[in-house]
N, CA, C and O atoms as CSV, one atom per row, in Angstrom:
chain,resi,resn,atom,element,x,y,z
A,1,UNK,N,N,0.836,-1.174,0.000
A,1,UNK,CA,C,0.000,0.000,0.000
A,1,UNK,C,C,0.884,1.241,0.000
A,1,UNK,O,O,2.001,1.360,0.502
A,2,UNK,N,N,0.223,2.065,-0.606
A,2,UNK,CA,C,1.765,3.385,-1.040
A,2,UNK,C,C,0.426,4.118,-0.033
A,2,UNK,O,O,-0.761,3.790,-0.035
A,3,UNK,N,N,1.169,5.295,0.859
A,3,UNK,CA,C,0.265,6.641,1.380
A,3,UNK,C,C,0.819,7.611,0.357
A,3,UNK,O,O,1.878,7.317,-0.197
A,4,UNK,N,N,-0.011,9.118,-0.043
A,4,UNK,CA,C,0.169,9.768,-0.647
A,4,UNK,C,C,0.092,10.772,-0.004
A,4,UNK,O,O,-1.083,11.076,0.206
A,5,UNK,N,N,1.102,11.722,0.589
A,5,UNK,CA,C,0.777,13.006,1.171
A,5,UNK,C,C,0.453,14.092,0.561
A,5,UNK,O,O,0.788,14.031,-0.622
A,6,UNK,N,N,-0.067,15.092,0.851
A,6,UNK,CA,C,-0.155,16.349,0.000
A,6,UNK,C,C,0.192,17.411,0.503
A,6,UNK,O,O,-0.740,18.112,0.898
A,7,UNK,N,N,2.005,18.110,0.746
A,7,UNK,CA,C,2.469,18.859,1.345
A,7,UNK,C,C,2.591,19.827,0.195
A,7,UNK,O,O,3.107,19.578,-0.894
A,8,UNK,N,N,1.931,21.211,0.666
A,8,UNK,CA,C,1.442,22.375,-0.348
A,8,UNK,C,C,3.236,22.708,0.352
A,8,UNK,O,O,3.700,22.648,1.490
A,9,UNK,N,N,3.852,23.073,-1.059
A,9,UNK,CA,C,5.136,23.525,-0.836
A,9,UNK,C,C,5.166,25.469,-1.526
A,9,UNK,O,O,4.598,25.810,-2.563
A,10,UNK,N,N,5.879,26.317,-0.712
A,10,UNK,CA,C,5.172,27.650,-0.680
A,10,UNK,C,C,7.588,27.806,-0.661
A,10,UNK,O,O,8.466,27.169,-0.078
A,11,UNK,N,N,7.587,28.716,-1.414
A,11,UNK,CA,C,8.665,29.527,-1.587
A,11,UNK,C,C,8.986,30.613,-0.921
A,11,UNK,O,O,8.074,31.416,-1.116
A,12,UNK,N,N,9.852,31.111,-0.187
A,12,UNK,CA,C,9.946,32.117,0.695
A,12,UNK,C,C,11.267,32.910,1.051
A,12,UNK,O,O,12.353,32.376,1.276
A,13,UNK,N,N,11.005,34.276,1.068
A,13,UNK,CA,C,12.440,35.069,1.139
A,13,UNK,C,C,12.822,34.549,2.160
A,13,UNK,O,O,12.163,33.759,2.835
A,14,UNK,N,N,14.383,35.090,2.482
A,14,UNK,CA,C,14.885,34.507,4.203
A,14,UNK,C,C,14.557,34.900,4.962
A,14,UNK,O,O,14.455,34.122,5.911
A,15,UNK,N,N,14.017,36.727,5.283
A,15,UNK,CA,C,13.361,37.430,6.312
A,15,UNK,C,C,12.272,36.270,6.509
A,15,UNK,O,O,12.334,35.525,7.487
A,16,UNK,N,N,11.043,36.123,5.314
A,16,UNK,CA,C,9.851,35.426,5.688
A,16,UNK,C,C,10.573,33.878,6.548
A,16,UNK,O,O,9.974,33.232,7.408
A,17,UNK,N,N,11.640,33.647,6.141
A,17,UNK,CA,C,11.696,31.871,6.260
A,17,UNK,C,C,11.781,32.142,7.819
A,17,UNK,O,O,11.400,31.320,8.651
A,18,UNK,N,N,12.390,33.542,8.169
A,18,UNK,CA,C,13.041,33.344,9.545
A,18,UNK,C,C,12.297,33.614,10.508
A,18,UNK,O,O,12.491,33.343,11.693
A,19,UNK,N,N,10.760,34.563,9.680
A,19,UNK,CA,C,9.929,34.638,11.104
A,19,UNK,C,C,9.224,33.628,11.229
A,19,UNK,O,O,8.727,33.453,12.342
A,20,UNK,N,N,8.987,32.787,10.317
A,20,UNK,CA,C,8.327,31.594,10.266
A,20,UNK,C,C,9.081,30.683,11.101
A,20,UNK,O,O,8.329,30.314,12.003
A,21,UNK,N,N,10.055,30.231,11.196
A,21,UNK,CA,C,11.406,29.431,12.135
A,21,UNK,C,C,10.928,29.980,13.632
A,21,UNK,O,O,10.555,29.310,14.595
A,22,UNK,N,N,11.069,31.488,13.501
A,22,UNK,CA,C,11.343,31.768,15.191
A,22,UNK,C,C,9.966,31.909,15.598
A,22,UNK,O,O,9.877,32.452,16.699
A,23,UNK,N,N,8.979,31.629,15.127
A,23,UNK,CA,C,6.893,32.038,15.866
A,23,UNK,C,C,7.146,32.985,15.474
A,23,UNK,O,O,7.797,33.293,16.472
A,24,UNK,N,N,7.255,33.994,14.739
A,24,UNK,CA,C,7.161,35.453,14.930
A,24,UNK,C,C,5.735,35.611,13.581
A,24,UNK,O,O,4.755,36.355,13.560
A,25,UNK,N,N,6.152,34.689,12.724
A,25,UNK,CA,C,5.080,34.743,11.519
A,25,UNK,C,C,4.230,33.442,11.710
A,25,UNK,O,O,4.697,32.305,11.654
A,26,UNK,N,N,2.885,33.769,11.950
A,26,UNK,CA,C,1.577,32.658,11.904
A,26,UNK,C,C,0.882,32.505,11.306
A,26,UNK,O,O,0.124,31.537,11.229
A,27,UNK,N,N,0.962,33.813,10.449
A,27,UNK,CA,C,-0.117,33.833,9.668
A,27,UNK,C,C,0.606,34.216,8.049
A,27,UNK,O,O,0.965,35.376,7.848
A,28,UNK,N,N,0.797,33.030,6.823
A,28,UNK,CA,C,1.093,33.476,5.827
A,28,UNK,C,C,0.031,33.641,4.790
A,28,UNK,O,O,-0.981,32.941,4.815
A,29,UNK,N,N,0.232,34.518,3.913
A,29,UNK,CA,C,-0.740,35.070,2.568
A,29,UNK,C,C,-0.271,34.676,1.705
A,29,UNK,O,O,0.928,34.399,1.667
A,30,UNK,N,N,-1.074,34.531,0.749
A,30,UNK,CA,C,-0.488,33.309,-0.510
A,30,UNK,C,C,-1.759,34.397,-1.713
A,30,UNK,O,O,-2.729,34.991,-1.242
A,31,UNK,N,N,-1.524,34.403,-2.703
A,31,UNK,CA,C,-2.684,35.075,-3.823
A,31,UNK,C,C,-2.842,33.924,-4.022
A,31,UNK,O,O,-1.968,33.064,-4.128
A,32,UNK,N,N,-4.588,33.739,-4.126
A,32,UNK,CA,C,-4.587,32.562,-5.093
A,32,UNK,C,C,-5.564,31.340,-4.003
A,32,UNK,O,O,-5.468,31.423,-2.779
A,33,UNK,N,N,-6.446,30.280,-4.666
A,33,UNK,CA,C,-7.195,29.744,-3.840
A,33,UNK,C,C,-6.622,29.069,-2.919
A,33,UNK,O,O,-5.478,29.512,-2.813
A,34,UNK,N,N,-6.821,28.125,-2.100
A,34,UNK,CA,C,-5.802,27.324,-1.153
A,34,UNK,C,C,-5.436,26.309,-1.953
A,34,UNK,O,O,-6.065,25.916,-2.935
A,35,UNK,N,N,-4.125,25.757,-1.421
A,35,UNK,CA,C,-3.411,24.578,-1.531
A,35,UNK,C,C,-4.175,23.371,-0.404
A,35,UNK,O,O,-4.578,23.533,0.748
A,36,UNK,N,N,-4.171,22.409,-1.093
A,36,UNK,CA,C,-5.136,21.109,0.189
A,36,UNK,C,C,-3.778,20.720,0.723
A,36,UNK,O,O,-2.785,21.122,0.117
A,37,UNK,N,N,-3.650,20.003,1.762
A,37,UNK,CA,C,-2.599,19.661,2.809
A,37,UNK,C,C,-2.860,20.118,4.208
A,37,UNK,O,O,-3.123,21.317,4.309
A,38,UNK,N,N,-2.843,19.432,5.276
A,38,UNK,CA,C,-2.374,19.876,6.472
A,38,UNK,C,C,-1.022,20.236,6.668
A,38,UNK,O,O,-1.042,20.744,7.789
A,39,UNK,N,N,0.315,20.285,6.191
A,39,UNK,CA,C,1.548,20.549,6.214
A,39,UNK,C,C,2.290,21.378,5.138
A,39,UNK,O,O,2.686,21.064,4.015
A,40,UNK,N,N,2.360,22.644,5.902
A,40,UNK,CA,C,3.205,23.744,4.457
A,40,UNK,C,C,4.459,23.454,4.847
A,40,UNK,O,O,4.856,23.517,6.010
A,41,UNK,N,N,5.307,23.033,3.598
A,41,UNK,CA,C,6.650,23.012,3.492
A,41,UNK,C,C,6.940,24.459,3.218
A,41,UNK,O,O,6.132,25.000,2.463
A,42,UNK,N,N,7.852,25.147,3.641
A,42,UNK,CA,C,8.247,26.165,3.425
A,42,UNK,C,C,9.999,26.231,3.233
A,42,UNK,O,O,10.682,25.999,4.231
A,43,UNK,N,N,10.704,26.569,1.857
A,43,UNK,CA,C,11.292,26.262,1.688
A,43,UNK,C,C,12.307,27.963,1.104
A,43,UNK,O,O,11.655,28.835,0.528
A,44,UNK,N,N,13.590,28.143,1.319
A,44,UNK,CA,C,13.948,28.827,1.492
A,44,UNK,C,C,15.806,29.168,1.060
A,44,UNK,O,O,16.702,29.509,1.831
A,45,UNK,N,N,15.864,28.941,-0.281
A,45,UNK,CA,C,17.597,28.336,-0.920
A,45,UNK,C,C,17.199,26.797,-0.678
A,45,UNK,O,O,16.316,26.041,-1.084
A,46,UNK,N,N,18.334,26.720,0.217
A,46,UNK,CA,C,18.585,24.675,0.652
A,46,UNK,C,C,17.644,24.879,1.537
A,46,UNK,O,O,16.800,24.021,1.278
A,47,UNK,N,N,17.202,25.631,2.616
A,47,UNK,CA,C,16.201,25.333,4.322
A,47,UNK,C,C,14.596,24.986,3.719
A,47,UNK,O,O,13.846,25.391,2.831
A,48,UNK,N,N,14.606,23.942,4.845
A,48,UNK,CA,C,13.267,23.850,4.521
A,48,UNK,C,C,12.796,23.659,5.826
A,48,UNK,O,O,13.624,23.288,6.657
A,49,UNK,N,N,11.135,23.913,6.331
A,49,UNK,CA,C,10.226,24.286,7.287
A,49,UNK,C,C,9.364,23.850,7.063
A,49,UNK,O,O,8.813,24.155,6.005
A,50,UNK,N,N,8.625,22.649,8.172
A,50,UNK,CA,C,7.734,22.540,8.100
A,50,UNK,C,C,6.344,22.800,9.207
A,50,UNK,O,O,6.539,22.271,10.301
A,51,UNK,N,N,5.680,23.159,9.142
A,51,UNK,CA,C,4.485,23.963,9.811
A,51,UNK,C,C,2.974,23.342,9.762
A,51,UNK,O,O,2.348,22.871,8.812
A,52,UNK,N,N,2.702,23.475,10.811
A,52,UNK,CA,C,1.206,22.565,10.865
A,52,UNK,C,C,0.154,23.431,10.055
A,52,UNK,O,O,0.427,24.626,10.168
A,53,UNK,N,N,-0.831,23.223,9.366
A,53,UNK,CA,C,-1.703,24.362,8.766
A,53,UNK,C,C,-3.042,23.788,9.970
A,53,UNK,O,O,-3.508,22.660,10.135
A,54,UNK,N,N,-3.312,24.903,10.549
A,54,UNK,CA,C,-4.704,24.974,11.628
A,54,UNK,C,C,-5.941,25.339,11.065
A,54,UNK,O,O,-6.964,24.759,11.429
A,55,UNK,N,N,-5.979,26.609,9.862
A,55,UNK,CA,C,-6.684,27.349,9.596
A,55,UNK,C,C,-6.366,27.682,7.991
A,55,UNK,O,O,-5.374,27.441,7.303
A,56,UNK,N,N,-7.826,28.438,7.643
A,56,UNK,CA,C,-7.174,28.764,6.701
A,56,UNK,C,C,-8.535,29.703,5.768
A,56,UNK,O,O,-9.602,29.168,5.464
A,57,UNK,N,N,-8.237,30.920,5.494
A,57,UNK,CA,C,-9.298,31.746,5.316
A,57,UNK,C,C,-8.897,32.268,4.128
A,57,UNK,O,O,-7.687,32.478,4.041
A,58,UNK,N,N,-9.650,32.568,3.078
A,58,UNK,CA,C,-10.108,33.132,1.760
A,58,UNK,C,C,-10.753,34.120,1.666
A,58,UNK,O,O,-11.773,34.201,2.350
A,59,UNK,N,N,-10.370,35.230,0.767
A,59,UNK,CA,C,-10.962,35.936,0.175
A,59,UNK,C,C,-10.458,37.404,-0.280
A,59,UNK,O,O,-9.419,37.253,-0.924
A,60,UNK,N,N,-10.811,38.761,-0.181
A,60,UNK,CA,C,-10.097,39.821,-0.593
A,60,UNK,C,C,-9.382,39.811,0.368
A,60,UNK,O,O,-9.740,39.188,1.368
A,61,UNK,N,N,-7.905,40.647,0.331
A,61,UNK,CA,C,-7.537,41.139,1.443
A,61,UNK,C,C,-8.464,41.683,2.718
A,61,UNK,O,O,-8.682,41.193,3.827
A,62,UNK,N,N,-8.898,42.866,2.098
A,62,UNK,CA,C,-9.969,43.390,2.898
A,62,UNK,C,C,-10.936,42.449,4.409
A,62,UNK,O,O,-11.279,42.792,5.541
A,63,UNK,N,N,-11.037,41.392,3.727
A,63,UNK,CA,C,-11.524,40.220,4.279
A,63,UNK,C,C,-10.941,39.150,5.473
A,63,UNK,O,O,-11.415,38.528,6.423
A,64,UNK,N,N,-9.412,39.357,4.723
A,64,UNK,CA,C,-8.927,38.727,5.966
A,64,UNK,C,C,-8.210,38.997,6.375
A,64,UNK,O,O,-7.534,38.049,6.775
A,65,UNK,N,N,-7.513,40.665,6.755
A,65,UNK,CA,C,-6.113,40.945,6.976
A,65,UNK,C,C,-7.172,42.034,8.052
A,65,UNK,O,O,-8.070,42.790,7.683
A,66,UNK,N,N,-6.742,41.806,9.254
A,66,UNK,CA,C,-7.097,42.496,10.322
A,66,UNK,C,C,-6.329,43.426,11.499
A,66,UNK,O,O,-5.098,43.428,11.527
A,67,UNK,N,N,-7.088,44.198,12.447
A,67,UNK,CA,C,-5.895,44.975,12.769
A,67,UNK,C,C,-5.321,44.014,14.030
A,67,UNK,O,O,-4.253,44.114,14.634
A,68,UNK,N,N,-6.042,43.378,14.146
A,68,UNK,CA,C,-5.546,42.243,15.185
A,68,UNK,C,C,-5.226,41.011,14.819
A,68,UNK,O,O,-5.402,39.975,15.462
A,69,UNK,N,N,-4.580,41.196,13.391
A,69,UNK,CA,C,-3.655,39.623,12.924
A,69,UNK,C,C,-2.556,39.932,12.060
A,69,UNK,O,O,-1.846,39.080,11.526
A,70,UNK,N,N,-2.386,41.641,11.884
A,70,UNK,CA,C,-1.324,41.724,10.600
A,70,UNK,C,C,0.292,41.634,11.359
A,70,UNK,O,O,1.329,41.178,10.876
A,71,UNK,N,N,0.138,42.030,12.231
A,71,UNK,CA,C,1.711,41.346,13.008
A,71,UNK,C,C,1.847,40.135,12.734
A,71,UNK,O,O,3.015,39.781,12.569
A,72,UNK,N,N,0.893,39.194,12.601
A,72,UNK,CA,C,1.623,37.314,12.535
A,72,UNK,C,C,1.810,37.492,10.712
A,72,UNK,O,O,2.495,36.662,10.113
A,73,UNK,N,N,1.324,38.317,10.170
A,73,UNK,CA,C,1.239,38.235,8.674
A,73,UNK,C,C,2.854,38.910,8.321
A,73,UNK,O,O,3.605,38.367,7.510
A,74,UNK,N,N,3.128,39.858,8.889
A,74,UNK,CA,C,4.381,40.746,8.297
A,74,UNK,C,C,4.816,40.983,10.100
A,74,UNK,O,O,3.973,41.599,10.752
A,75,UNK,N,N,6.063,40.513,10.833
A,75,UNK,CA,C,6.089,41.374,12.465
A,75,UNK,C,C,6.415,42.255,12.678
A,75,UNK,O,O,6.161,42.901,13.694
A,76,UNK,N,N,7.449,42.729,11.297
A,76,UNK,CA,C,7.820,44.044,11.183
A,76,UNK,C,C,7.090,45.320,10.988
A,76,UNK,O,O,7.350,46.513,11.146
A,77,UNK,N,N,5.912,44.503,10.519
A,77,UNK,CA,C,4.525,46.143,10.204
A,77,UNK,C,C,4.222,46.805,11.339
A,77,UNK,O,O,4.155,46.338,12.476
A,78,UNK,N,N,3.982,48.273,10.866
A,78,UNK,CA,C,3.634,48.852,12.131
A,78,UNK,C,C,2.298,49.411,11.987
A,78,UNK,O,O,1.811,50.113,12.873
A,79,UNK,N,N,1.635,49.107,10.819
A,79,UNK,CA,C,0.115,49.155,10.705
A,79,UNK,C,C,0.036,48.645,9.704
A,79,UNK,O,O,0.980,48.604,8.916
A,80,UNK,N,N,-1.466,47.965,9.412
A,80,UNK,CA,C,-2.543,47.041,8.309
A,80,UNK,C,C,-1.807,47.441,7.294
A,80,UNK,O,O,-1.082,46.609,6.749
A,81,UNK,N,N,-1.837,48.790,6.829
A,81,UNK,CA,C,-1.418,49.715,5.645
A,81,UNK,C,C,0.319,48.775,5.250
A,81,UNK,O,O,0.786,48.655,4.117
A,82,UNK,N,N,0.690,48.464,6.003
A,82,UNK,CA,C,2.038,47.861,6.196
A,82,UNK,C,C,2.271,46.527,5.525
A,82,UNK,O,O,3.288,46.219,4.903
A,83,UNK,N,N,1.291,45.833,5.710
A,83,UNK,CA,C,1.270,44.633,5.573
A,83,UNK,C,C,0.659,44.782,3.830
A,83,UNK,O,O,1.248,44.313,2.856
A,84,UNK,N,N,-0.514,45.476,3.797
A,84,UNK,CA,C,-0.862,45.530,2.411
A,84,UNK,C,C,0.338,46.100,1.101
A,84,UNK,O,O,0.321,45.760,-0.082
A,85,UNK,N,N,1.295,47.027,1.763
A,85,UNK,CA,C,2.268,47.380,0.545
A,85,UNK,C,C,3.416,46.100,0.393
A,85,UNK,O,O,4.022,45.675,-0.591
A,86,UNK,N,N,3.419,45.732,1.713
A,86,UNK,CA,C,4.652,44.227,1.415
A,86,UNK,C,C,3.928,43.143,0.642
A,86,UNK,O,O,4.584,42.290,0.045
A,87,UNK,N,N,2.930,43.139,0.631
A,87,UNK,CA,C,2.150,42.113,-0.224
A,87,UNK,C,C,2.355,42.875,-1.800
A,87,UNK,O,O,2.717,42.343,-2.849
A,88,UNK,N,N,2.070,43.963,-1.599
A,88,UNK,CA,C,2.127,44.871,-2.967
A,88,UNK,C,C,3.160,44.092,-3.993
A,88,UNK,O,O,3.030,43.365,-4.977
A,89,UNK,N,N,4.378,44.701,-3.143
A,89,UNK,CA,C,5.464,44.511,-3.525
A,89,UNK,C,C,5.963,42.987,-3.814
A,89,UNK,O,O,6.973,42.658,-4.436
A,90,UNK,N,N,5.066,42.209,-3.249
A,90,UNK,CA,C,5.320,40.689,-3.922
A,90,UNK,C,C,4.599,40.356,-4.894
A,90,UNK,O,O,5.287,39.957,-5.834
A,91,UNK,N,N,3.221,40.340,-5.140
A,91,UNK,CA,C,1.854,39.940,-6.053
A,91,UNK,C,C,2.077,41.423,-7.314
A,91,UNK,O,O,1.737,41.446,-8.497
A,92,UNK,N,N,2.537,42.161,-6.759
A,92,UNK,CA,C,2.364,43.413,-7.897
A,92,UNK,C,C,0.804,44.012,-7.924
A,92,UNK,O,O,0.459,45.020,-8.540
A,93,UNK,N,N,0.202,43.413,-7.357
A,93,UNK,CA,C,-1.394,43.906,-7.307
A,93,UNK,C,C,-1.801,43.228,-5.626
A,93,UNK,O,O,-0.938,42.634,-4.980
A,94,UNK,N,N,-3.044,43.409,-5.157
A,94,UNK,CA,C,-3.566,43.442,-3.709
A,94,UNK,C,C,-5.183,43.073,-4.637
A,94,UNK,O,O,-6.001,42.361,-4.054
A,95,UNK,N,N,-5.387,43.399,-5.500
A,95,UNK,CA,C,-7.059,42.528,-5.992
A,95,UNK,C,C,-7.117,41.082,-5.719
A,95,UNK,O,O,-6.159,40.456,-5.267
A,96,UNK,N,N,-8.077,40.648,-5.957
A,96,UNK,CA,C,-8.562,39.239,-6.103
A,96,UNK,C,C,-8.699,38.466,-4.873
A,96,UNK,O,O,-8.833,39.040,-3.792
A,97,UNK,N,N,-8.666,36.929,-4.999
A,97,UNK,CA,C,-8.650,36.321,-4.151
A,97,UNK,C,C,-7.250,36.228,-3.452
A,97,UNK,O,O,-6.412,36.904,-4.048
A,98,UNK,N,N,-6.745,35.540,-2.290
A,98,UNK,CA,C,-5.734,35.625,-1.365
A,98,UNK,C,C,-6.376,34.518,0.041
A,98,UNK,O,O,-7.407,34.606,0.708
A,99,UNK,N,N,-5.104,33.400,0.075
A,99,UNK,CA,C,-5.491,32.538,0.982
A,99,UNK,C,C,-4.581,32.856,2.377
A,99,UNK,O,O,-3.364,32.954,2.220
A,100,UNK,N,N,-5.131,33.018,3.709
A,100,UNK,CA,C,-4.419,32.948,4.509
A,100,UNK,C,C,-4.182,31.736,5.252
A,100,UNK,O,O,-5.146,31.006,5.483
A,101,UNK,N,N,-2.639,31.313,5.796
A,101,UNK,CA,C,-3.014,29.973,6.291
A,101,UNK,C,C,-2.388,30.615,8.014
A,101,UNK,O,O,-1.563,31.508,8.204
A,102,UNK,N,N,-2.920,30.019,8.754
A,102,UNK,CA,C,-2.574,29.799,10.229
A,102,UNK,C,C,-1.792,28.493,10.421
A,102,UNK,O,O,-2.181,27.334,10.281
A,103,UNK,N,N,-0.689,28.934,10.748
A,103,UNK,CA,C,0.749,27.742,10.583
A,103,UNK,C,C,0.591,27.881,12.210
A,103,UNK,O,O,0.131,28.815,12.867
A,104,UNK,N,N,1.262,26.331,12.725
A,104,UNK,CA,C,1.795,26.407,14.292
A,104,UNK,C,C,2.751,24.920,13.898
A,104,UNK,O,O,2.699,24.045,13.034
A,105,UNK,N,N,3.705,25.278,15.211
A,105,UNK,CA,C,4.887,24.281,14.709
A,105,UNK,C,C,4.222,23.031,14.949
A,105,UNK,O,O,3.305,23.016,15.770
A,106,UNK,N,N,4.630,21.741,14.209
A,106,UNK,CA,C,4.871,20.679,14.631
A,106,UNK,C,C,5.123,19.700,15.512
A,106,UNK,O,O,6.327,19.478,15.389
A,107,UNK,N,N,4.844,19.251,16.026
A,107,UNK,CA,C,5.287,18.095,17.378
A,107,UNK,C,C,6.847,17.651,16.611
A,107,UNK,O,O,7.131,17.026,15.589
A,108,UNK,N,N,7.518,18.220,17.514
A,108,UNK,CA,C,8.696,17.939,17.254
A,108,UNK,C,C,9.842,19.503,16.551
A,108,UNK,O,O,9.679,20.676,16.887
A,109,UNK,N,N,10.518,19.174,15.926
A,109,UNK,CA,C,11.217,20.800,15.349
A,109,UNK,C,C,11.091,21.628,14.144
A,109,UNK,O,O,11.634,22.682,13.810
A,110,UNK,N,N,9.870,20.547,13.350
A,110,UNK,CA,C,9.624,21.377,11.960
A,110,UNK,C,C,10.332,20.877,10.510
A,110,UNK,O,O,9.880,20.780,9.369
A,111,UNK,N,N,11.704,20.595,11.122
A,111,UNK,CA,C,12.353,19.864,10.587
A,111,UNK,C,C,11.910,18.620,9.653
A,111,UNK,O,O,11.018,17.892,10.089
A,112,UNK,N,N,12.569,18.293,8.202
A,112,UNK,CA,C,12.447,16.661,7.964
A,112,UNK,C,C,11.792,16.594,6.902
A,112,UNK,O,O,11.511,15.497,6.420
């Protein structure tokens, strides 16, 4: 019997890889509908991370980027407005759909 996992694998600068490593990032934004998997590989040059997916919410920004969640999204923002231009600056646009996932570590180090 073969198992087949389905680890949604997501690409990431080193700032992102590193708040993701240390808890600082919980909440990542992705454009685009969700990936199926309970486990985002997050991968980074050679590093790779893996992260439990808990949650996971759809729709405009508008929708799911709050003033009481954009720190786990970007930790460096110092307001909403913050988080929406670093997205800018990745997607080139802020329209459409956008999946957020709620990552928490792994039993164990993430690792593997």
């Amino acid at each position: 019997m073969f198992w087949v996992l389905n680890l949604p694998l997501f690409f990431a600068k080193r700032e992102v890889f590193q708040w993701l490593m240390s808890g600082q990032k919980t909440i990542d934004v992705r454009k685009g509908s969700p990936k199926s998997g309970d486990i985002a590989v997050f991968q980074s040059g050679p590093n790779v991370w893996r992260l439990k997916i808990v949650k996971t919410e759809v729709g405009l920004l508008s929708e799911i980027l709050y003033l009481d969640n954009f720190k786990a999204v970007v930790p460096s923002a110092l307001e909403l407005g913050d988080v929406v231009s670093y997205l800018r600056q990745i997607y080139g646009v802020c329209d459409g759909v956008f999946t957020a996932y709620y990552v928490e570590p792994l039993l164990g180090s993430g690792k593997g």
